[in-house]
Structures are given as structure tokens and as C-alpha cells.
N, C-alpha and C positions, 0 to 999 in steps of 0.2 A: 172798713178795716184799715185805711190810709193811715186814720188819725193814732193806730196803734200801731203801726210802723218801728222798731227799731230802731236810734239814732234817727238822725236827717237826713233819709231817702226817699227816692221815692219808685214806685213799681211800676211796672210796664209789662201791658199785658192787654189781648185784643178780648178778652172774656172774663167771665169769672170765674170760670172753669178753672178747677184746682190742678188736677190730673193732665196737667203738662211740664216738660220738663222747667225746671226753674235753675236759670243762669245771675250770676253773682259778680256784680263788676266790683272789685274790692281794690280801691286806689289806692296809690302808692307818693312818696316821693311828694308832701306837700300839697297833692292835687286833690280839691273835691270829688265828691263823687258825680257832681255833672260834667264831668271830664269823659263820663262813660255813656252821655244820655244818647248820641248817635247810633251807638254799637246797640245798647238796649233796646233802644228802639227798633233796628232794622231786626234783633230776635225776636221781639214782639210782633213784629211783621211775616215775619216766616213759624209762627204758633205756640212762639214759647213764650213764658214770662219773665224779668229780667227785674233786676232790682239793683240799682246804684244807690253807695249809702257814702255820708262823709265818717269818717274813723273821728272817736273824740278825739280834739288833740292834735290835728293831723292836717290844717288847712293854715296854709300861708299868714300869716300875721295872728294866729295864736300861739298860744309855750305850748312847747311843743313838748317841752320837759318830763312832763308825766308817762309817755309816750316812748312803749318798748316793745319789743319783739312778743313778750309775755302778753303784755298787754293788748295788741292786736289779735293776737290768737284765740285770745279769749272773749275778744269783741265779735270777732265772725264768726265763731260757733254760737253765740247767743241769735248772731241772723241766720246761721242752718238751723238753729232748736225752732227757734219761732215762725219759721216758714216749713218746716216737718210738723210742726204740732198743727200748722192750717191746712196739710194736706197736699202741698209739693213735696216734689221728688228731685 
């Protein structure tokens, strides 16, 4: 399932068990999403699954220009749809 991934993140998770709660590190402020991979990790440590993703647009030395308020919003609901239609919560 990695390779159908949303964006460029990536999941963290100690099973494949669906049916645990799923945490969403959604960066900010220029910074990738392995900006998050510590914190994902120690969730995935303690049963959850965790998922860090980069926002298009949104990483240091790209235009950043395209890149709105609207646009974000609607970037991370497309990672709540696609991680609800696999059966997190």
C-alpha cells in the first residue's frame, strides 16, 4: 500500500492492522514532513499508526506560490479520505 501513498509520505505503523487509531503529522511553515518522523515513530511505538506527508508546494527551495490556505485544506482531507477508505480511524 506504501506505493499508493498520497503525496510524499510516508506511514508508520508496528502492524498492518487497520483498526488502530491513525495520527497525521501535517507540517507547517516550509518544513517537510520528516520533520515529523520522531514523533511518528515514538506513536507507532505506543500502537498507533502515523503518517508524515510533504504538502505540494510547501518544502524549502520550491514556489511556493500555488500554495494557500484553500489549498492545504483540501490537500489533507484527500489524506483523511484515503486513509478512511483503508480502514483507519
Amino acid at each position: 500500500m506504501e506505493n499508493q501513498l498520497p503525496f510524499n509520505g510516508t506511514l508508520f505503523r508496528q502492524s498492518d492492522d487497520h483498526d488502530v487509531p491513525l495520527l497525521i503529522f501535517s507540517p507547517g511553515l516550509g518544513q517537510p514532513g520528516s520533520a515529523g518522523y520522531d514523533y511518528c515513530q515514538a506513536a507507532a511505538d505506543n500502537g498507533y499508526a502515523a503518517y508524515a506527508f510533504d504538502y505540494p508546494h510547501e518544502t524549502w527551495g520550491q514556489d511556493m506560490t500555488p500554495m494557500t490556505l484553500f489549498s492545504q485544506e483540501e490537500n489533507l482531507n484527500r489524506v483523511i479520505d484515503f486513509f478512511e477508505a483503508q480502514g483507519y480511524h
